[in-house]
C-alpha positions in Angstrom: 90.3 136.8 50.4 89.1 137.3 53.9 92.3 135.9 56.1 91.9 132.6 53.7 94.6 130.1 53.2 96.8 132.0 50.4 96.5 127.9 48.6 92.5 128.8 48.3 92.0 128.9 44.4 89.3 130.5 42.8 87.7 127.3 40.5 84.0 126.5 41.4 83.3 123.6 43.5 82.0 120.6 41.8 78.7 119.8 43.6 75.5 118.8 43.6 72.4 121.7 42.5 70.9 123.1 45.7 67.6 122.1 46.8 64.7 122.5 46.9 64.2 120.4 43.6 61.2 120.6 41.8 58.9 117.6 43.0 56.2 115.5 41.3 52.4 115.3 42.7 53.6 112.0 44.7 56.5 113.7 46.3 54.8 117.0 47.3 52.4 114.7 49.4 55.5 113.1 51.1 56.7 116.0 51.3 53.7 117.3 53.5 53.0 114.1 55.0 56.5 113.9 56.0 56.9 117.4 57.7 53.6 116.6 59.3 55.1 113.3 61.1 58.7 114.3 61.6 56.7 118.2 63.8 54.9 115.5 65.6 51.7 117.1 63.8 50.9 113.4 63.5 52.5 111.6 65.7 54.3 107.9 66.1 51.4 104.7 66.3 48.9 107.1 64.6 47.3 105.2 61.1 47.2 107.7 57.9 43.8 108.2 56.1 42.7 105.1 53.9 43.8 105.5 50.5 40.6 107.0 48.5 40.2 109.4 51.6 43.5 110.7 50.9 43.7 110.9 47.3 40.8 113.0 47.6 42.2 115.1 50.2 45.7 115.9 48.4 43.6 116.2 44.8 45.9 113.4 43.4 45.2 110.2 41.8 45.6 107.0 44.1 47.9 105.9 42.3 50.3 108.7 43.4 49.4 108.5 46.9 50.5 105.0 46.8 53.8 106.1 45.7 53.7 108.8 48.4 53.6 106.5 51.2 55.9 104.0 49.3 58.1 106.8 49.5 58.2 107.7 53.4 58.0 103.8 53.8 61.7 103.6 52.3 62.7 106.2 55.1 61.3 104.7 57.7 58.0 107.0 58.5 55.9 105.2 57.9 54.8 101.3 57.8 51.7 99.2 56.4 50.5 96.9 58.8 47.4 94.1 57.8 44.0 95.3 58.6 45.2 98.0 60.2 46.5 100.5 57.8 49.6 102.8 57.2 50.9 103.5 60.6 53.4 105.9 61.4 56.7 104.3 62.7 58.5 104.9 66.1 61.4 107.9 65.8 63.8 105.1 66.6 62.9 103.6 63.1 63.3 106.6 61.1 66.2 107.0 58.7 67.5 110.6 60.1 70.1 111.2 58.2 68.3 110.9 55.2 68.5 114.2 53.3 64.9 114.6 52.4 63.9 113.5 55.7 66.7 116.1 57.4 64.9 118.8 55.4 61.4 118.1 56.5 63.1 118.4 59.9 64.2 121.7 59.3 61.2 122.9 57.5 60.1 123.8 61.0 61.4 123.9 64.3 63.7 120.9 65.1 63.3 120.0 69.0 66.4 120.8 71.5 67.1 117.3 71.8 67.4 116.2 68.6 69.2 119.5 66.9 71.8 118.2 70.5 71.6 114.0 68.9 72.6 115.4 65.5 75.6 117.7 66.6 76.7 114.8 69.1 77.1 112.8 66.1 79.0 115.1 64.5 81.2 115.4 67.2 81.7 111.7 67.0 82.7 111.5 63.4 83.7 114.9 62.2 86.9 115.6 63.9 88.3 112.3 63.5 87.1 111.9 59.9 89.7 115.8 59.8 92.9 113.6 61.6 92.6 111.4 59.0 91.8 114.1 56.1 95.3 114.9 57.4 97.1 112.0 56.7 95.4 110.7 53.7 94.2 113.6 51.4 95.3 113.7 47.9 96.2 116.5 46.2 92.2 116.4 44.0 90.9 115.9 47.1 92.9 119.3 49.3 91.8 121.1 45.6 88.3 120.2 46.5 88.3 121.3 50.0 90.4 124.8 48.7 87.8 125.2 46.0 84.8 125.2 48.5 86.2 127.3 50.9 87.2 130.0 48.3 83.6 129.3 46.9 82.2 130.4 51.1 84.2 133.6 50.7 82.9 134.6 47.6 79.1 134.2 48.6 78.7 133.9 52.1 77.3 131.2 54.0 73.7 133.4 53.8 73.4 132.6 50.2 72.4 129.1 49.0 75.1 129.1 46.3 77.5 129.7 49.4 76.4 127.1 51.5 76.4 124.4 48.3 80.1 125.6 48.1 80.9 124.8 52.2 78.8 121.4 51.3 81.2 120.7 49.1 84.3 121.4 51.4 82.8 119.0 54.0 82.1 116.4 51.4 85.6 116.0 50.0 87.4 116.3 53.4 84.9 113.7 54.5 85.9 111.9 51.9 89.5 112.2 52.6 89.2 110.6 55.3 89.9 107.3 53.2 87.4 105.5 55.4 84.3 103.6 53.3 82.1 103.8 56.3 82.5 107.5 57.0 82.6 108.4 53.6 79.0 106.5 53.5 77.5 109.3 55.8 78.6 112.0 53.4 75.4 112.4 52.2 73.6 112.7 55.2 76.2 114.8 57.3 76.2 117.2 54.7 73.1 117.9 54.2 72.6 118.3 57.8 75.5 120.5 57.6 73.8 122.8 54.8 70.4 122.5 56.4 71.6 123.4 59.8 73.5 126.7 58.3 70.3 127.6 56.3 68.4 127.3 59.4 71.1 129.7 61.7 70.7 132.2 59.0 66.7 132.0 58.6 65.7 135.2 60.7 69.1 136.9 61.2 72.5 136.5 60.1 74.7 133.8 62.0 76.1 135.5 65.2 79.7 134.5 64.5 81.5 134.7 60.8 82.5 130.9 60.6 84.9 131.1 57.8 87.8 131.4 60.4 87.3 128.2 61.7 86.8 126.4 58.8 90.0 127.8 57.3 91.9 126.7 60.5 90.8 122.8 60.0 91.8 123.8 55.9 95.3 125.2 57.3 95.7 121.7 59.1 94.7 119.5 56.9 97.1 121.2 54.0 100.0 121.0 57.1 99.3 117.0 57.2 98.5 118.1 61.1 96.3 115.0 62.2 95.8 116.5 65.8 95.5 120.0 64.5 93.0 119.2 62.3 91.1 117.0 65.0 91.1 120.1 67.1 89.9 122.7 65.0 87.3 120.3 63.4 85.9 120.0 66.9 85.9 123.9 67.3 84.2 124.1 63.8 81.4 121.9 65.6 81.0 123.2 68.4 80.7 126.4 67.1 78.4 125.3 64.6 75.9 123.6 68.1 76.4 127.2 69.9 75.4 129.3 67.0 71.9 126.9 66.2 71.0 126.5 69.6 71.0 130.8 69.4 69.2 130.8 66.7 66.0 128.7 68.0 65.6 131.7 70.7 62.9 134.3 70.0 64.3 136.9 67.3 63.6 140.0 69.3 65.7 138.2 72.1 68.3 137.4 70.0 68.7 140.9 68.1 68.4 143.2 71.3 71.8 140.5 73.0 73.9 140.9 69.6 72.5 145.3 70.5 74.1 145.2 73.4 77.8 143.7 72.3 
């Protein structure tokens, strides 16, 4: 393996399938609806067409329309007010780190400021949630973390199968941590973690290979290093931030700067 911890093992990661995941009639319209509001194509205080107006529009029974809306209601879009209609919700109410709602984010072009709100809060939890990996992994939960990263090597973090794999390394060291209220933004740190490597890799590959850092928080974590693993967690992040800020800057910009190192 590529400089890897000589403890990486070969098993697969255990982890969830990849997405996209096939979607009904009622989720494909909060699908749509939902990029729609979370672009600011429709934007916070405006009221959604009346339901028959809709149904017609999306070609879907009323019935799933309903279910559609109940749907982005449950994240926070969205909110039914009396007389007035389905209106959608201030940012401040959305659920962000709500996977399917993460997604539509990235579906598009997330905004500077909140790709910046999202990476601040993994600066906030990350690295400490790595100190205390340190202190309280178990030896399952070190297998886990080993088994993703051998996963990355295999594939590549430009492969869907790869990134599932460094999902699953964040996951179990997250995990680690032994802490119930980090370990209940797993889901939602992840997938911003998977979605925000996608989204690096969408026009060209990533300008850095991040394997090396991720190996280095690995290396700590296996040492029982709490401040090690603090450190190089918060090098992983920041590296992550630097590299997705690059790759929201026009393609031809970015290839003719990686032409001239």
């Amino acid at each position: 393996m590529r400089g890897a911890s000589s403890t990486l093992t070969e098993r697969k990661p255990r982890s969830r399938k990849p997405r996209p995941r096939s979607l009904r009639l009622h989720g494909t319209v909060a699908r749509t609806l939902g990029v729609r509001i979370v672009s600011g194509e429709i934007a916070p205080g405006e009221i959604l067409d009346g339901e028959i107006a809709a149904s017609e529009q999306f070609k879907v029974s009323r019935t799933a329309y309903r279910e559609a809306i109940r749907i982005l209601a449950a994240k926070g879009l969205v909110h039914s007010r009396p007389k007035i209609g389905t209106q959608v919700s201030p940012r401040r109410e959305w659920h962000l780190l709500d996977p399917d709602v993460l997604s539509w984010i990235f579906a598009g072009a997330p905004d500077d400021a909140l790709i910046e709100s999202l990476f601040e809060l993994r600066r906030i939890v990350e690295p400490d949630a790595a100190r205390l990996a340190a202190l309280r992994r178990t030896p399952e939960q070190l297998a886990r973390m080993q088994q993703g990263l051998a996963g990355v090597d295999r594939h590549g973090f430009d492969s869907e199968e790869g990134r599932c794999c460094d999902e699953a390394f964040h996951s179990a060291l997250l995990e680690a941590s032994g802490n119930d209220f980090i370990m209940s933004l797993t889901s939602g740190v992840a997938a911003a973690i998977e979605l925000t490597t996608a989204f690096k890799q969408r026009h060209l590959p990533a300008p850095h290979d991040a394997l090396p850092v991720h190996l280095a928080v690995l290396e700590a974590i296996e040492a029982q290093d709490a401040e090690r693993a603090h450190d190089a967690m918060a090098r992983l992040v920041e590296r992550g931030f630097q590299d997705t800020m690059e790759a929201r800057k026009p393609v031809n910009s970015v290839g003719s700067r990686r032409a001239a190192r």
